[in-house]
C-alpha positions as CSV (number, residue, x, y, z in Angstrom):
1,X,118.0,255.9,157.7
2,X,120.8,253.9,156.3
3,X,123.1,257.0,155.5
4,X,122.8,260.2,156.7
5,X,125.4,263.3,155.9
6,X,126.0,265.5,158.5
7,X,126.6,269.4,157.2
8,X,128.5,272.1,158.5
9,X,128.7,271.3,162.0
10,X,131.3,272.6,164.7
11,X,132.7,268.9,166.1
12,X,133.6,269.0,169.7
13,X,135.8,265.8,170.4
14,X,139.1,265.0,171.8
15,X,139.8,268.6,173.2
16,X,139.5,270.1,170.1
17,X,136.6,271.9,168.4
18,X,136.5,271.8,164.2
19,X,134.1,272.7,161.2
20,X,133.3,269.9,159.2
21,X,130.9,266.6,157.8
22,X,130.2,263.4,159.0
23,X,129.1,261.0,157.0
24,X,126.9,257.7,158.7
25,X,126.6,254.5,156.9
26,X,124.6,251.2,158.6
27,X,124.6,252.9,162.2
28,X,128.7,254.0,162.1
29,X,130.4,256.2,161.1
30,X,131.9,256.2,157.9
31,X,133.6,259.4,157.1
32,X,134.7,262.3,158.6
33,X,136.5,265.5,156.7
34,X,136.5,268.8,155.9
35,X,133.4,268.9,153.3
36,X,131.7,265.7,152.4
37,X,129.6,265.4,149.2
38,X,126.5,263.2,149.0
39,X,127.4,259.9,146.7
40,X,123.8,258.5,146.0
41,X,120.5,259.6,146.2
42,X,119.6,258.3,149.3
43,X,121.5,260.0,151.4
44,X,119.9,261.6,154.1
45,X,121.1,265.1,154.5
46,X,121.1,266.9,157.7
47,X,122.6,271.0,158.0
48,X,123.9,271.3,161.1
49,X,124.1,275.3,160.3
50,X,126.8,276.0,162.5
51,X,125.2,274.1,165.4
52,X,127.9,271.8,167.9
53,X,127.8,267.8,167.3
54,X,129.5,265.7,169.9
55,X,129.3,261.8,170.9
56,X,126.6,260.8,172.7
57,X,126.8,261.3,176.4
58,X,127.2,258.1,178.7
59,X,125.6,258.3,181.6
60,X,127.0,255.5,184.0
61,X,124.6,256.1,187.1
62,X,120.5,255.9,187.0
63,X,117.5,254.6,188.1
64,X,115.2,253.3,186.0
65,X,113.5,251.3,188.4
66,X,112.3,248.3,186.7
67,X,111.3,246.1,187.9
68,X,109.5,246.2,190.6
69,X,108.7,250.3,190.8
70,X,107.6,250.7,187.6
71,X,105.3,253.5,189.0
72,X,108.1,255.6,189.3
73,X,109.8,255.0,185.8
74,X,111.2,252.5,183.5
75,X,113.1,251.4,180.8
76,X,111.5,252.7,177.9
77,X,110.2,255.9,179.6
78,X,113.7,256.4,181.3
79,X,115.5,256.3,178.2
80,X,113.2,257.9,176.4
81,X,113.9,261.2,178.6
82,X,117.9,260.0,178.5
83,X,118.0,260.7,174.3
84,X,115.8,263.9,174.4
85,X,118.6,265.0,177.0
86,X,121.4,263.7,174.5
87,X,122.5,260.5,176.4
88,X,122.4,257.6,173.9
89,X,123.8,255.3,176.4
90,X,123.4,254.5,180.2
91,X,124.4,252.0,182.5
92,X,121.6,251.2,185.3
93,X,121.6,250.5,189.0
94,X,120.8,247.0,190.9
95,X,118.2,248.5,193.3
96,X,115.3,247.6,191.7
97,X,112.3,244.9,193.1
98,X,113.9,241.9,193.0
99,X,117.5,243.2,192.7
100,X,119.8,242.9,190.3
101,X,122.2,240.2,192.8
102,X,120.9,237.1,190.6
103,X,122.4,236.3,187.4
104,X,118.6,235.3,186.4
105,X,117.6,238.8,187.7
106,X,120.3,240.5,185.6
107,X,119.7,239.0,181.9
108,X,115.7,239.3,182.8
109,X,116.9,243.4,182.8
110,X,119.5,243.3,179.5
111,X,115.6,241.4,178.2
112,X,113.5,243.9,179.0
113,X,116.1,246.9,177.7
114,X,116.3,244.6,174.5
115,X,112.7,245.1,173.9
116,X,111.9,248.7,174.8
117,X,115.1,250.9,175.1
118,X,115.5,254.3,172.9
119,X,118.9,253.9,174.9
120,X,122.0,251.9,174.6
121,X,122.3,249.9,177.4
122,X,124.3,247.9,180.1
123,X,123.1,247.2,184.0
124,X,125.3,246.5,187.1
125,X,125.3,243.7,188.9
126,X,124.6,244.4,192.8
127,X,126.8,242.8,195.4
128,X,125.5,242.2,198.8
129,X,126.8,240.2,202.1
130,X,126.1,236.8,201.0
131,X,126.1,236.5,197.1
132,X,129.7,236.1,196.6
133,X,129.1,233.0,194.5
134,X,126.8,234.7,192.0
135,X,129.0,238.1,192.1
136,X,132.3,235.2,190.2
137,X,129.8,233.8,187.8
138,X,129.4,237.6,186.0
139,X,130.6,238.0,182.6
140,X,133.1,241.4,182.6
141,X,132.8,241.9,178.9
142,X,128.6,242.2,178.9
143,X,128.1,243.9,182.7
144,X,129.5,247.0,183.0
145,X,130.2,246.7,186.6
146,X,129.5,245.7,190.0
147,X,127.4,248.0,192.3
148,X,128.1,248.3,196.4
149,X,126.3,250.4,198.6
150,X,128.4,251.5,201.4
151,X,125.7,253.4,203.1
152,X,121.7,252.9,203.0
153,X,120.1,251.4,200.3
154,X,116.7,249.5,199.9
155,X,116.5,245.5,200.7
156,X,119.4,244.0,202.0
157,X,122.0,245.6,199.7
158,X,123.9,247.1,202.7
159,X,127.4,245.9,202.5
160,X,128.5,246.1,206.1
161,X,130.8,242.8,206.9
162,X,134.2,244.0,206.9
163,X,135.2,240.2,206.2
164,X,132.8,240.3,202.8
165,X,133.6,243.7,201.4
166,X,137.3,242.8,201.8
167,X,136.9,239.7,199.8
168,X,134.4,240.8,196.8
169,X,137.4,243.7,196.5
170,X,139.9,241.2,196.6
171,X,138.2,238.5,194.3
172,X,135.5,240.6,191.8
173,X,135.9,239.8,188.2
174,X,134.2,243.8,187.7
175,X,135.4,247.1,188.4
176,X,133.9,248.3,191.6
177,X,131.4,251.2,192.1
178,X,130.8,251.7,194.9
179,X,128.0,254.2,196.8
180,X,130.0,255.8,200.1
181,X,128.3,257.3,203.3
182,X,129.1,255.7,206.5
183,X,125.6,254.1,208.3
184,X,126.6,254.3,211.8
185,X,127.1,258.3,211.3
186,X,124.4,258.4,209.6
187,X,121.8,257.1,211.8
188,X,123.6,258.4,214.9
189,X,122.8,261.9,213.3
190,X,119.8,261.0,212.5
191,X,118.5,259.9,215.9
192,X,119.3,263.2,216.8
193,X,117.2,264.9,215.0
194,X,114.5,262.7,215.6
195,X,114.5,263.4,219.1
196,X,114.0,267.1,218.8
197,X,111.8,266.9,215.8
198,X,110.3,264.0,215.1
199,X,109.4,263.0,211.5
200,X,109.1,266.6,210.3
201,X,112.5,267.4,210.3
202,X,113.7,270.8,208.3
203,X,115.0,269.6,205.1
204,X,118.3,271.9,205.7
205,X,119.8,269.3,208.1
206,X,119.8,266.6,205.5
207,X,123.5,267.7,205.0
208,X,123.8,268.0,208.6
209,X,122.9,264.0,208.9
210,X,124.4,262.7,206.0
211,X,127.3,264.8,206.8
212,X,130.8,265.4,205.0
213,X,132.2,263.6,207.5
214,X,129.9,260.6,206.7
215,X,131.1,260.5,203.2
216,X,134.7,260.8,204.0
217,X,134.9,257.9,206.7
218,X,133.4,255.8,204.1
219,X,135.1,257.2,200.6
220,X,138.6,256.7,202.4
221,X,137.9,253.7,203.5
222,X,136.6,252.5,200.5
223,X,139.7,253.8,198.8
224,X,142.2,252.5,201.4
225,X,140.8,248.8,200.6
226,X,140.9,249.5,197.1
227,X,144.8,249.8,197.4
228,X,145.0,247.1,199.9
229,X,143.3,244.5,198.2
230,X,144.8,246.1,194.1
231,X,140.8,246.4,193.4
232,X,139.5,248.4,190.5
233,X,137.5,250.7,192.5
234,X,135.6,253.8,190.9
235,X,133.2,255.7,193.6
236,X,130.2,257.3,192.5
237,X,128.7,260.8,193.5
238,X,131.2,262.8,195.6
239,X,129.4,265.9,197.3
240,X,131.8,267.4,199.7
241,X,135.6,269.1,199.0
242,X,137.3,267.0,201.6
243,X,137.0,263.6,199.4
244,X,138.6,265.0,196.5
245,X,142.2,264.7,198.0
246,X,142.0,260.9,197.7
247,X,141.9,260.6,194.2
248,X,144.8,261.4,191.9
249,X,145.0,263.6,189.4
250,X,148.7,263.2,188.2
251,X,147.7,260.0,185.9
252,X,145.9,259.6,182.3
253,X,142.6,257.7,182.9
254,X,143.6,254.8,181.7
255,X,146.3,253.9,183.7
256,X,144.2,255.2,186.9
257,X,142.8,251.8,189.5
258,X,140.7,254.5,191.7
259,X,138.1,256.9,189.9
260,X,136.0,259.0,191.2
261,X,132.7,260.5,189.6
262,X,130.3,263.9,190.9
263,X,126.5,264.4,189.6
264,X,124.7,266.9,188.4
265,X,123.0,267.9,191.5
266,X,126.1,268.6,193.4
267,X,127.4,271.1,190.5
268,X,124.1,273.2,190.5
269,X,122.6,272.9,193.6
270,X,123.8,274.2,197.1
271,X,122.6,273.8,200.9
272,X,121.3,277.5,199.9
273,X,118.6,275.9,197.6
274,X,116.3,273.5,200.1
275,X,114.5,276.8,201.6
276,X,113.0,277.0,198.0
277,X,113.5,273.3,196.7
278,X,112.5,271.2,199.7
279,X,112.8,267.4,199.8
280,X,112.9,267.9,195.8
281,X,116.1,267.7,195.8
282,X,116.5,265.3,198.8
283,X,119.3,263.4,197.0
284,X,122.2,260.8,198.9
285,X,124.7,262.0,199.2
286,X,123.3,265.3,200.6
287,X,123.3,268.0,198.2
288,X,126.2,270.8,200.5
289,X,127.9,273.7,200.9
290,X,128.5,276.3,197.7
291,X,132.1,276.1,199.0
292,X,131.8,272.2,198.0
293,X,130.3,272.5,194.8
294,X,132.6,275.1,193.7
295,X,135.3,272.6,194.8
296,X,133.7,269.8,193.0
297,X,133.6,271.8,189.9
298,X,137.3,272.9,189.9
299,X,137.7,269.0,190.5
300,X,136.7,268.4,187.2
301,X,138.6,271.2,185.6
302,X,142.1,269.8,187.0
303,X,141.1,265.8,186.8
304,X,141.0,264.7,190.6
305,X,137.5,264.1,188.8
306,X,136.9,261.7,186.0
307,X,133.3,261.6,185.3
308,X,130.1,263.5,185.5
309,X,126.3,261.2,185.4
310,X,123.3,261.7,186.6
311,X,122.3,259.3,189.5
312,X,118.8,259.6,187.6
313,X,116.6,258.2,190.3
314,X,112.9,259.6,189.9
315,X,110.2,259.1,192.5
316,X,106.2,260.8,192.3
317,X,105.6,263.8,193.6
318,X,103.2,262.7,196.3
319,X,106.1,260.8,197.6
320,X,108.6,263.5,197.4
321,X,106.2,266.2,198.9
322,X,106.3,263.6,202.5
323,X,107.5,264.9,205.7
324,X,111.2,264.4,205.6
325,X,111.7,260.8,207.4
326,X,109.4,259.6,204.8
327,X,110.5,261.4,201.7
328,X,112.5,259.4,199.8
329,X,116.0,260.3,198.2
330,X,116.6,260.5,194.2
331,X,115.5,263.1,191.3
332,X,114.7,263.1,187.8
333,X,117.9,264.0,185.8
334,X,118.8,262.7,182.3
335,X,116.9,265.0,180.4
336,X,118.3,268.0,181.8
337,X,121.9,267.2,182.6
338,X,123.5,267.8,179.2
339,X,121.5,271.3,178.8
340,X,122.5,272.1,182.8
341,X,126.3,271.7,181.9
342,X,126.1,274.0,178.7
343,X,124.5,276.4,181.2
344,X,127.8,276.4,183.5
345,X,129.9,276.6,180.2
346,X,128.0,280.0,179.3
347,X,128.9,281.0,182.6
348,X,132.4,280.7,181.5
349,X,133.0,277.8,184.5
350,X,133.5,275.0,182.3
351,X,134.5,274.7,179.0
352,X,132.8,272.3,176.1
353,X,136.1,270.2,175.7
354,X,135.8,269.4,178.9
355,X,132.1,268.7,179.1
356,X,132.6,266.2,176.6
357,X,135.8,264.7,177.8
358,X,133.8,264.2,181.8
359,X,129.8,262.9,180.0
360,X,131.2,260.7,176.5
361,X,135.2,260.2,176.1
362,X,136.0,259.1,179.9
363,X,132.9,256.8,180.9
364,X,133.8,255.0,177.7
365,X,137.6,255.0,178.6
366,X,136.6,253.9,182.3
367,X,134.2,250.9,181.4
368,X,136.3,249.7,178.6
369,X,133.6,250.5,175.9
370,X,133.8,249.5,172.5
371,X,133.4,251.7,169.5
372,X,131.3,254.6,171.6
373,X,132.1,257.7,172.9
374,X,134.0,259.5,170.6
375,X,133.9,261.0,166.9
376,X,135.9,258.3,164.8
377,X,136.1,256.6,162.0
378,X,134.2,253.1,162.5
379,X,132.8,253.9,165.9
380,X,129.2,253.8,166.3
381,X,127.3,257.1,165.1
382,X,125.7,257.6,168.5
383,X,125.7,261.8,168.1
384,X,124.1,264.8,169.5
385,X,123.6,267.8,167.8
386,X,123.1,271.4,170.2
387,X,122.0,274.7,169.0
388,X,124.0,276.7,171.9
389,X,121.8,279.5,171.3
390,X,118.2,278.7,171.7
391,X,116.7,279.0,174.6
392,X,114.1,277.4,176.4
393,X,112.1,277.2,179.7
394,X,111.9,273.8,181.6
395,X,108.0,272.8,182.4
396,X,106.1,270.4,182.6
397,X,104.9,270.3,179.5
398,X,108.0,270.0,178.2
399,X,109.3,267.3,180.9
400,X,109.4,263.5,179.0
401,X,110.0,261.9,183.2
402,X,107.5,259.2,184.2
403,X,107.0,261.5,186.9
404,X,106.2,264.1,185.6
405,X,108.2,266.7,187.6
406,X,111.6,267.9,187.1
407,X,114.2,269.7,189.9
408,X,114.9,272.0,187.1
409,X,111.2,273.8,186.9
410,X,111.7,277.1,186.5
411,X,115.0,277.3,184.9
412,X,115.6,278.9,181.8
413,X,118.5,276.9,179.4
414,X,120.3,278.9,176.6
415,X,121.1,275.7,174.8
416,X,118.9,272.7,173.6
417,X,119.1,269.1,172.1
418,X,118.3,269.6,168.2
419,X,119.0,266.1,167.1
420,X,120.2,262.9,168.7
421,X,121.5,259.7,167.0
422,X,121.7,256.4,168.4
423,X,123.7,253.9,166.3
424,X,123.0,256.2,163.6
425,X,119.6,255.9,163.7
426,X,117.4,259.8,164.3
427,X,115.7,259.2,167.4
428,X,114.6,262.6,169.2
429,X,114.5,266.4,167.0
430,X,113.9,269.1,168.4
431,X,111.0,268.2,172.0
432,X,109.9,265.3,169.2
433,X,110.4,261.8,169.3
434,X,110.9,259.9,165.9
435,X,108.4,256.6,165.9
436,X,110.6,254.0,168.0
437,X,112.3,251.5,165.9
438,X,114.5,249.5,168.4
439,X,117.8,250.7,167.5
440,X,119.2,250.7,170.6
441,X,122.5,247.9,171.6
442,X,123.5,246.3,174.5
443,X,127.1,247.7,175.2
444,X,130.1,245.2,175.1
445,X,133.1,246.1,177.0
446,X,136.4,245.4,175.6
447,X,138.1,243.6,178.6
């Protein structure tokens, strides 16, 4: 498919929505107007019959947990769920066995993506107490960024010395994500409950242990060194009302130093869900109140919020279905993130402008990415087509996850994926996969 012509589609991009073609050439795209007329014969032509075309989403938070727990999911089969949910790019987490703190470690994963990706790619590098060194040797226009956890995480990749933290903020060539719950809360809370009920602990206290105010001690103080030290600092997954007041929403995203993102799971879910849901959707942060997702929403609306991902981070059923101690945190989310957020914009909570601006225009804005996330001229033709109207039941026979389950069973989505591009390139139609042809980039950052 070296040109394909795009008919009669409704363009959402840049907060506006417009009828028109776009024409792709050698993976870009060429041409945009009002009507477009084929030029040679071998131009592929696609009618888009009325249906909605955007950019690609970016999805700057998963799991695809290779190396190391490849049991779960990987590369190829991660991605492959991300372009059937109409992300054609993602950025991946340092968590993995060994972990992503290495330079060696890191270009083995941009290797591995390289051979089996449907997905454009990029990875961050992880920062722990003691790899300083390696953390100044990263190269800011291939990584997309560096990766703290500020509350549990597997292996050593708690960052807990006050002395560290304050100098990878002050001396990191990367923008800083960071991952913020407080420990010491934490496992205060935690002990607690132990005491009463042992390992079997009702999964409705998992908000109750990694508690609002676990989040906020850490998010402010994460924020507070951010301003102290003049780090870029963007902080991943915020789940409760109270953090949204330390991020600023009088700025354009561009000129902001201190981001902050939400996830999926906080928009749909609330605490009123684990009575049916269970340790399915155990996530970290803790899934909360309905008076916090509604506040993390509205966060979105009026820009306290910059982005919306996925923290994508799949684990089997059998290990999910443990006794709560021993269930571990994460879900299975790129396929059904896009399709989730049209839901809330049939609900009239959201509107597709917006969707856009939080999932393509602003994670490419935020990681300085070149040539994606938008509908222009001589950007790459990473594109997602969405009939709006066409709805569908989520199963598992319809669920592309390694893992085979989904937090979504059950749920009935209004709108599908029809078609999704990567660098021009027709990779997923309608619950089918086109034979894999390793079109998929490593994304370059224009720092």
């Amino acid at each position: 498919m070296k040109k394909v012509l795009i008919k009669n589609a409704r363009i959402v991009n840049e907060g506006t929505i417009t009828e028109g073609d776009v024409f792709i050439e050698d993976g870009i795209i060429a041409e945009i107007a009002d009507s477009i007329s084929a030029k040679s014969p071998d131009v592929k032509i696609i009618d888009a019959e009325g249906n909605y075309l955007i950019p690609g989403v970016i999805d700057d938070q998963v799991h695809f947990r290779e190396p190391g727990l490849t049991h779960k999911e990987t590369i190829e089969t991660g991605s492959k769920a991300a372009v059937a949910g109409g992300i054609t790019s993602f950025i991946e987490m340092p968590n993995t066995l060994p972990q992503t703190t290495t330079i060696e470690e890191l270009q083995k994963k941009f290797d591995l993506a390289n051979k089996t990706s449907y997905a454009n790619y990029s990875f961050m590098f992880g920062g722990t107490n003691d790899n300083l060194d390696e953390i100044l040797k990263v190269d800011p226009k291939t990584t997309a960024a560096l990766k703290l956890f500020l509350g549990s995480s597997t292996g050593n990749m708690l960052v807990d010395d006050a002395k560290v933290l304050e100098e990878i903020f002050t001396k990191s060539p990367l923008m800083i994500a960071v991952h913020c719950e407080d420990e010491a809360t934490i496992q205060k809370n935690l002990q607690e409950c132990i005491e009463r009920y042992g390992d079997d602990i009702p999964i409705e206290l998992h908000p109750k242990i990694r508690s609002e105010e676990a989040c906020y001690l850490s998010s402010s103080k994460a924020v507070a060194l951010a301003k102290k030290t003049g780090a870029r600092l963007h902080v991943f997954h915020l789940s409760t009302a109270k953090e949204i007041a330390l991020f600023d929403n009088k700025k354009p995203l561009k000129d902001k130093k201190i981001t902050a993102e939400v996830c999926i799971h906080h928009l749909w879910f609330n605490d009123s869900d684990y009575q049916k849901k269970g340790t399915f959707i155990k996530w970290n942060p803790a899934v909360k109140t309905k008076a916090d997702q509604e506040a993390l929403l509205q966060a979105v609306i009026d820009n306290h919020i910059d982005v919306i991902a996925t923290d994508h981070a799949p684990h089997t059923k059998e290990e999910k279905k443990n006794v709560y101690t021993k269930a571990p945190s994460g879900g299975p989310l790129v396929q059904h993130a896009l399709p989730a957020m049209l839901q809330l914009y049939h609900q009239e909570k959201i509107s597709l402008e917006k969707i856009v601006e939080k999932m393509c225009h602003n994670p490419a804005i935020l990681y300085q990415i070149e040539k994606r996330g938008y509908i222009r001229e001589g950007y790459k033709a990473d594109l997602v087509l969405i009939d709006l109207n066409s709805p569908w039941a989520v199963q598992p026979s319809n669920t592309v996850y390694k893992c085979g389950w989904s937090p979504f069973e059950g749920v009935t989505f209004k709108s599908r994926i029809t078609h999704t591009f990567v660098n021009g390139q027709l990779v997923y139609k309608n619950f089918q996969f086109l034979p894999f042809t390793n079109v998929a980039e490593q994304l370059t950052f224009d720092r």
